[in-house]
N, C-alpha and C positions, 0 to 999 in steps of 0.2 A: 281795668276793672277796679273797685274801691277793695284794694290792697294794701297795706302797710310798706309793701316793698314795692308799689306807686306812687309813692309819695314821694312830692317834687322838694327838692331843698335848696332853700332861699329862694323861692319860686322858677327854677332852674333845675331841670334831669340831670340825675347826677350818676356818677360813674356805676356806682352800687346799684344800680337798676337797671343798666344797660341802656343810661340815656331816653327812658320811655317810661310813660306813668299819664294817666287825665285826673290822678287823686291828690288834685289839686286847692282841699281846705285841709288834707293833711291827715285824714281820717284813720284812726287804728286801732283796730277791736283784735283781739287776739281768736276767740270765737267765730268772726267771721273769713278771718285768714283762714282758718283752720278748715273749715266748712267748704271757703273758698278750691282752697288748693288740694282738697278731697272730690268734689264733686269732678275738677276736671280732669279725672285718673280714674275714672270707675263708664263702667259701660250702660251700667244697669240704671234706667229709668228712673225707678222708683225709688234708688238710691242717690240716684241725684234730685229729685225731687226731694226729699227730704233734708239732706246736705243745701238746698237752695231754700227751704223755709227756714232752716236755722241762722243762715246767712241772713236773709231778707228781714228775718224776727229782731236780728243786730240791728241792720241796717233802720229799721222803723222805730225800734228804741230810741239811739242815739241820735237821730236823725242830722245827719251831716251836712246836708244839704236839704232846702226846700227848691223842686226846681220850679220855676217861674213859665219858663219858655221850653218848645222842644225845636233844635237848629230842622231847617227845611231845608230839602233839598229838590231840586227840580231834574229832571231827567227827561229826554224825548225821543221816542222811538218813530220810526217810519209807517205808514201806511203797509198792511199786510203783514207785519212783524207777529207772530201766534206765540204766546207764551211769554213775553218777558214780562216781568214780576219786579216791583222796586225791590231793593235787597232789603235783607232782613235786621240791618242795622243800617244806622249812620256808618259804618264805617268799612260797610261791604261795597264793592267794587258794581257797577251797573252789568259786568260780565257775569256776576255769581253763579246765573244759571244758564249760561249760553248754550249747553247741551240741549238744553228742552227748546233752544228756541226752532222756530220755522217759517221761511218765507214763504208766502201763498201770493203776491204778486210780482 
């Protein structure tokens, strides 16, 4: 996520992030870290709703990125397959919800 401690150095993952980060123009609002690393420690809805408008209100200020394109992905299921759903990010697994699925042929 657009993190401070995703941020890639020399355009390379570097040991201090545990090798992982996509916050690759380098992006670093302290506000949004803040908001960031709040919202995903709380249970409560509403509270993360708000912690995600303060972040997002960073993010549209600063604006770190204009994005251009959104990457596609293609995925193919079988005839008779009930329930599967592309996942809910690019970066969800086409299993994400394999519990709901069911075969009818």
């Amino acid at each position: 996520m657009w993190q401070s401690s995703s941020v890639k150095v020399s355009g390379n993952q570097s040991k201090d992030n545990g090798f992982s980060g996509q916050n690759y123009p380098g992006w670093c609002n302290k506000d949004a870290d803040t908001a960031q690393n709040a919202q995903v420690q709380t249970l409560s809805i509403e509270e993360r709703k708000k912690l995600l408008a303060t972040f997002y209100k960073a993010w549209t200020t600063d604006v770190p990125v204009i994005p251009l394109f959104s990457n596609t992905t293609v995925t193919v299921a079988r005839v008779g397959l009930k329930n599967w759903k592309p996942g809910p990010t690019s970066a969800s697994p086409d299993t994400w919800n394999a519990w709901e699925w069911e075969l009818t042929k």
